[in-house]
C-alpha positions as CSV (number, residue, x, y, z in Angstrom):
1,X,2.8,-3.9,29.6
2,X,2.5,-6.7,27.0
3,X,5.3,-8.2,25.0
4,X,5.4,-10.3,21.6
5,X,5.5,-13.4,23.8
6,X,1.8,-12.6,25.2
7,X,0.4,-11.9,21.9
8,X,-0.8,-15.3,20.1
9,X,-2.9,-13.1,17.5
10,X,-3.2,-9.4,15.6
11,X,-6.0,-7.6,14.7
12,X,-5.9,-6.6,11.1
13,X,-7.3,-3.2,9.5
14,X,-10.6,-3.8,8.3
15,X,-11.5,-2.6,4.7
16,X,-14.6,-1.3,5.6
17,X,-16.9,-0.7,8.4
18,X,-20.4,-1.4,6.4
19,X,-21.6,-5.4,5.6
20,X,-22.6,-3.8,1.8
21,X,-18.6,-2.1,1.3
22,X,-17.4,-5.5,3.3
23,X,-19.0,-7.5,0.7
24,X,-18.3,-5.0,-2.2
25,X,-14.7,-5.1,-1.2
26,X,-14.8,-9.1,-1.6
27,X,-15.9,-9.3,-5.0
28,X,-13.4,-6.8,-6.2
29,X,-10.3,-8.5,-4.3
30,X,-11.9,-11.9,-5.8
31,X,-12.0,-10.3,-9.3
32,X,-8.3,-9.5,-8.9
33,X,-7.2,-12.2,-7.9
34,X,-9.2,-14.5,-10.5
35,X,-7.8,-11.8,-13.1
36,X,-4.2,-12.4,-11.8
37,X,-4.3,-16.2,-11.8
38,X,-5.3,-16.8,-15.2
39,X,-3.0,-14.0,-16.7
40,X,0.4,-15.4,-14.8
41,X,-0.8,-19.0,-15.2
42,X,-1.3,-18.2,-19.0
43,X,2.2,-16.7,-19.3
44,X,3.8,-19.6,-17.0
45,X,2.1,-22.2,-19.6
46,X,3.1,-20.2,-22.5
47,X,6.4,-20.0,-21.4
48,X,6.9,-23.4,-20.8
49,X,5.4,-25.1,-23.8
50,X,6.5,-22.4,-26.3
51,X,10.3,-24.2,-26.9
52,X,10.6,-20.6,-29.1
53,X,10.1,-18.6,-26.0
54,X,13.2,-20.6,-24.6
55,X,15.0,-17.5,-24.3
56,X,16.5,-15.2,-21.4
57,X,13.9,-12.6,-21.5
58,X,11.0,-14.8,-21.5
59,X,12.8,-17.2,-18.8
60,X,12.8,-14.2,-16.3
61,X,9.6,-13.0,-17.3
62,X,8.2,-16.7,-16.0
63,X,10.0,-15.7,-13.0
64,X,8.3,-12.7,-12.4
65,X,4.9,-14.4,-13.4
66,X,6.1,-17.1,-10.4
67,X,6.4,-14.3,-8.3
68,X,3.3,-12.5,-9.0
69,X,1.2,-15.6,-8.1
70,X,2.8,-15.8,-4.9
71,X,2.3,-12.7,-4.0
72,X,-1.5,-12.3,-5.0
73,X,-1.8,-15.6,-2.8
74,X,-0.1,-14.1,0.4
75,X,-2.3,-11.5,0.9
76,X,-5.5,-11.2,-1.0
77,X,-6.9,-14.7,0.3
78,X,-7.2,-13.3,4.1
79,X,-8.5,-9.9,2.8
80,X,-11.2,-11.4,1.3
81,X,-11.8,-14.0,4.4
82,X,-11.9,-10.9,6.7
83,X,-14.3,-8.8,4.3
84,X,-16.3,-12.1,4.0
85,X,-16.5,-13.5,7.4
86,X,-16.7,-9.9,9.1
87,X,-13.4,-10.9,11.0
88,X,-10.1,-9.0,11.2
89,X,-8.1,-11.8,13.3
90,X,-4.9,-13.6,12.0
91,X,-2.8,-15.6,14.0
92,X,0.1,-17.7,13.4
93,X,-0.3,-16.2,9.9
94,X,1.0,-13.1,10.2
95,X,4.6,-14.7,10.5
96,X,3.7,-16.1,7.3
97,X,2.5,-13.2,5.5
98,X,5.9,-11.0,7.0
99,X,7.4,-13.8,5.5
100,X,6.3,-13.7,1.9
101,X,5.3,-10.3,1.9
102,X,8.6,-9.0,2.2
103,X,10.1,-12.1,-0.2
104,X,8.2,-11.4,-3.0
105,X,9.1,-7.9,-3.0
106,X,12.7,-8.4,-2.8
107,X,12.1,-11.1,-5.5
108,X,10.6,-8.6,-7.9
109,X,13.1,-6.0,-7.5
110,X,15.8,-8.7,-8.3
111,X,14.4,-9.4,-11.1
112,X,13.3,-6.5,-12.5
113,X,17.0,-5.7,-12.0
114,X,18.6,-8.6,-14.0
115,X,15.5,-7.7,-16.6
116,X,17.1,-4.6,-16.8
117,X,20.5,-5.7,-17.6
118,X,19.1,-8.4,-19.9
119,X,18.0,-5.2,-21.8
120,X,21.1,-3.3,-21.8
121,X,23.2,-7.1,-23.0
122,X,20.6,-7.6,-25.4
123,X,20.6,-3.5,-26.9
124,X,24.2,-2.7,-26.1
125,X,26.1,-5.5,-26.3
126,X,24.2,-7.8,-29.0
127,X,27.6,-9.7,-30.2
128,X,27.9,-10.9,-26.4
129,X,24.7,-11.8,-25.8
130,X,24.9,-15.6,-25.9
131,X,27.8,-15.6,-23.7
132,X,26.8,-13.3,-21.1
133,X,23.4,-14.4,-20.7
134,X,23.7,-18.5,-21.3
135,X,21.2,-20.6,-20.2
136,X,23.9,-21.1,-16.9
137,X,23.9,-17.4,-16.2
138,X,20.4,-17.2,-16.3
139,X,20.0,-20.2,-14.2
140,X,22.3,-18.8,-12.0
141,X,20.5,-14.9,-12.2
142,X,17.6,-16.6,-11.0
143,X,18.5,-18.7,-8.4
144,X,20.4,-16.0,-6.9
145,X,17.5,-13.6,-6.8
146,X,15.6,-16.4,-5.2
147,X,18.1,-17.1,-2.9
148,X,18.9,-13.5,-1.5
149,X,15.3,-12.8,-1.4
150,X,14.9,-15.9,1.0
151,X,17.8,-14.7,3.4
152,X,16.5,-11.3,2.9
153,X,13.1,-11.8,4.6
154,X,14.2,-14.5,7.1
155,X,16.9,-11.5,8.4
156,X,13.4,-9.4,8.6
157,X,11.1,-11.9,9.6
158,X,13.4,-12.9,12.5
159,X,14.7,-9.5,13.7
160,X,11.0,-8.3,13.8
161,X,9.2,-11.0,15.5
162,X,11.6,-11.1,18.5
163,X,11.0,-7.6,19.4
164,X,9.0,-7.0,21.9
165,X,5.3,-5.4,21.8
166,X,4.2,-2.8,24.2
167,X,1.2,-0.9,22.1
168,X,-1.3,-3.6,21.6
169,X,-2.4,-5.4,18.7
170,X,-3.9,-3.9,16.2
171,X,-1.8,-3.4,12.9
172,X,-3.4,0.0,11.0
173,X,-3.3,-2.8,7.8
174,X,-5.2,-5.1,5.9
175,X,-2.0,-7.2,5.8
176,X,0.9,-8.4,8.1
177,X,3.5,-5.5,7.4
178,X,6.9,-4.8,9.1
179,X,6.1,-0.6,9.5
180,X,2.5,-1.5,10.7
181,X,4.3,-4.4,13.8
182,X,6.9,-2.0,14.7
183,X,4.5,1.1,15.3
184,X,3.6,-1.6,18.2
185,X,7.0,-2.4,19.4
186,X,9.0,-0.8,22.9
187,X,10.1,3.0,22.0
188,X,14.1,1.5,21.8
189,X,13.0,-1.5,20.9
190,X,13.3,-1.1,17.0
191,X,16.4,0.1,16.6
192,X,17.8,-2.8,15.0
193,X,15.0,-3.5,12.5
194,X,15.0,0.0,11.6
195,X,19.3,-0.8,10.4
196,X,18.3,-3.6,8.2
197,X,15.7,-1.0,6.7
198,X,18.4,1.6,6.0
199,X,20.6,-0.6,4.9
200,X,17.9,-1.7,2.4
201,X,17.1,1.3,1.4
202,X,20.7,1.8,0.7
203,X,20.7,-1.5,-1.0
204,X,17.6,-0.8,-3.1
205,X,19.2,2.5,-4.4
206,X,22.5,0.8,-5.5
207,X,19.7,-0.9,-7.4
208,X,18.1,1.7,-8.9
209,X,21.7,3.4,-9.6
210,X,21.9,0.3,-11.9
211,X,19.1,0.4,-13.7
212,X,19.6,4.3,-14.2
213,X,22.6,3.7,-15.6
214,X,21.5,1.2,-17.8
215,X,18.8,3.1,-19.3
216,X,21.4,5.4,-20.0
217,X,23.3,3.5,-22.1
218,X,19.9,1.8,-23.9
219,X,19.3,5.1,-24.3
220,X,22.6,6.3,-26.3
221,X,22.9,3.1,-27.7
222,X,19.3,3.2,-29.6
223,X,20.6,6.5,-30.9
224,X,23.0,5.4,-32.5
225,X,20.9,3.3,-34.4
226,X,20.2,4.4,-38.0
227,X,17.0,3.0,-38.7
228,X,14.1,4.7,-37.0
229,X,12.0,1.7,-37.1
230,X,14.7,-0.5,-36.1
231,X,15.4,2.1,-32.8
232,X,11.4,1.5,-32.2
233,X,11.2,-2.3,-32.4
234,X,14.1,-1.9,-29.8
235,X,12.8,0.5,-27.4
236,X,8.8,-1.1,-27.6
237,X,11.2,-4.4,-26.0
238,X,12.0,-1.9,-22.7
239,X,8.8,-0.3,-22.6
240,X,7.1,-3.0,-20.8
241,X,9.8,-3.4,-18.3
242,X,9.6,0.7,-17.8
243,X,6.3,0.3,-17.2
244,X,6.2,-2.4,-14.3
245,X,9.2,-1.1,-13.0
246,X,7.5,2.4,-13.0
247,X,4.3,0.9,-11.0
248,X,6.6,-1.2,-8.7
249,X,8.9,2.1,-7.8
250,X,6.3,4.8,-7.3
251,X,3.7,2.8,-5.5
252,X,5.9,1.3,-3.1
253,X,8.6,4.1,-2.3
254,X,5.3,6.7,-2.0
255,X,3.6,4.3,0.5
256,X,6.4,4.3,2.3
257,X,8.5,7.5,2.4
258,X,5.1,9.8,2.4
259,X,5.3,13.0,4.9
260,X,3.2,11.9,8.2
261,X,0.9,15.3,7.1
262,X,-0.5,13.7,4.0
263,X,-1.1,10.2,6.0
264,X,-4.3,9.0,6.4
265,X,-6.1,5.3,6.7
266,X,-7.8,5.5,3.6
267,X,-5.0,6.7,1.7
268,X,-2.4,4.1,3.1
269,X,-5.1,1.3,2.6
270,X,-5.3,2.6,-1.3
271,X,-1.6,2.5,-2.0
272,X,-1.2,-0.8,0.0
273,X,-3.5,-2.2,-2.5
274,X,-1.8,-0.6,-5.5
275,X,1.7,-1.7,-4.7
276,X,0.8,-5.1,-2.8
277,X,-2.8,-6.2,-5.0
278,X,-2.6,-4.3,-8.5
279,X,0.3,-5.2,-9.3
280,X,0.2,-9.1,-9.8
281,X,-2.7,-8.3,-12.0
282,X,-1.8,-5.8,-14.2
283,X,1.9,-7.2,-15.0
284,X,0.9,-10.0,-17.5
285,X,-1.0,-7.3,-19.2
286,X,1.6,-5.0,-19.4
287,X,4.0,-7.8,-20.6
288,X,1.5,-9.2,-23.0
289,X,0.4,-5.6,-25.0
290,X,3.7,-5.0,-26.9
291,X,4.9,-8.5,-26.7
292,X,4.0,-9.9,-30.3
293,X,5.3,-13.6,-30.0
294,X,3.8,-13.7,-26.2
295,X,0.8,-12.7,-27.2
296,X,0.6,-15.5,-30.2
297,X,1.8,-17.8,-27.9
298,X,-0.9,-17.3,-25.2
299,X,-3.6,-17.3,-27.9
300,X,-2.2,-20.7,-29.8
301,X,-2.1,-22.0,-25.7
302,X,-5.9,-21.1,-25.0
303,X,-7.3,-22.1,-28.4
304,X,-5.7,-25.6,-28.3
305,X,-7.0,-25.8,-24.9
306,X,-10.3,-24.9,-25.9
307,X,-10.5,-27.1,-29.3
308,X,-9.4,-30.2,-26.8
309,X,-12.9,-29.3,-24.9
């Protein structure tokens, strides 16, 4: 019987078992990636030089661009080393990728949270708006999302590496993932990683009581408005933020909480990539559609860019 002491590497899932769909799979994580990193790099720049984006929504949206860079970056470059290279070993990596993997989710759901009350302030409470969400409080917002996110996944990372391993070391993943390193771990073994997930799942639904809520009350305050176009321009300001946190929501609790009779490789390696890959990608895009002054702001950023060349 081995033990996680014994174990200086982890064999990964590998996306595909012929050299064509290894190589196929290589140029469509590359695509992604490539897709993801100019579309958050865009929004980061146009956030930062646009002094009339300076405002809370736009502040936390750089935050969630931040966020989807690193996670593309934690997972997608060893995918595509793997599919490349015809390899499924990672090493002292896959503390790394627990590490951030499970950072930059907690990240996004804090902010998609504090989005979501930056939307009910801004539609429900329009007189307070200055006050409650001051360049301070945002400051603050976002440093505390950063901050719990980092104590968050050092509590996992921790906890999870010092159990020990008695089923080998193959992870049924194309990634480092807490549920895929416990399936390898003593039969008692996991007991108290398996608290810290209940009590984020508990955590997470407070969460999502929160943002029900305020929905609710975006909801009955927009129909109070008389104006119908004025109860459009301020509901086509939540859609976006539906929309990601729709994605984020689905993809991740399915992939997760599924029944064991639907399981099945290729299935959990397709919702892995929605919830883990997609994402990061198709955020800016979602952001971007609806978003009249980011959209003006992007295009001013890449025309000047290209006039300097």
């Amino acid at each position: 019987m081995s033990n996680s002491s014994s174990i200086r590497h982890f064999l990964l899932l590998a996306l595909a078992d012929t050299r064509q769909l290894q190589l196929l799979h290589f140029c469509l994580l590359l695509g992604i990636s490539l897709a993801a990193l100019l579309a958050n790099g865009l929004i980061i720049s146009a956030v930062a030089c646009g002094h009339h984006l300076h405002t809370p929504m736009f502040f936390f949206l750089l935050n969630l661009a931040l966020r989807d860079l690193g996670s593309i970056c934690t997972t997608v470059p060893k995918a595509m080393h793997n599919s490349l290279w015809d390899t499924r070993n990672i090493y002292t990596g896959c503390v790394a990728q627990v590490f951030l993997t499970v950072f930059f989710i907690a990240a996004e759901f804090s902010f998609l949270t504090i989005m979501c009350y930056d939307r009910y302030v801004s539609i429900c409470k329009p007189l307070h708006y200055g006050t409650l969400l001051g360049s301070r409080a945002c400051a603050h917002m976002a440093a505390a999302a950063w901050a719990s996110a980092l104590l968050y996944s050092l509590l996992h990372t921790a906890n999870t590496f010092s159990l020990p391993l008695c089923h080998g070391n193959a992870l049924g993943q194309f990634f480092c993932e807490i549920p895929q390193i416990l399936k390898l771990s003593c039969s008692k073994s996991y007991l108290r990683e398996f608290g810290l997930l209940v009590f984020s799942i508990s955590l997470s639904f407070v969460f999502f009581v929160f943002i029900v809520f305020s929905y609710v009350q975006i909801v009955m305050a927009l129909l109070r408005i008389p104006s119908e176009q004025g109860r459009h321009k301020a509901f086509s300001t939540c859609l976006p933020h539906l929309a990601v946190l729709s994605l984020f929501l689905s993809t991740a609790t399915f992939a997760h909480l599924k029944p064991p009779s639907i399981s099945s490789p290729s299935l959990d390696l397709a919702l892995s990539v929605l919830y883990s890959v997609v994402p990061p990608a198709l955020n800016p895009l979602i952001y971007s559609l609806r978003n009249q002054e980011l959209k003006a702001a992007v295009w001013r950023l890449m025309t000047g860019w290209f006039q300097e060349h």
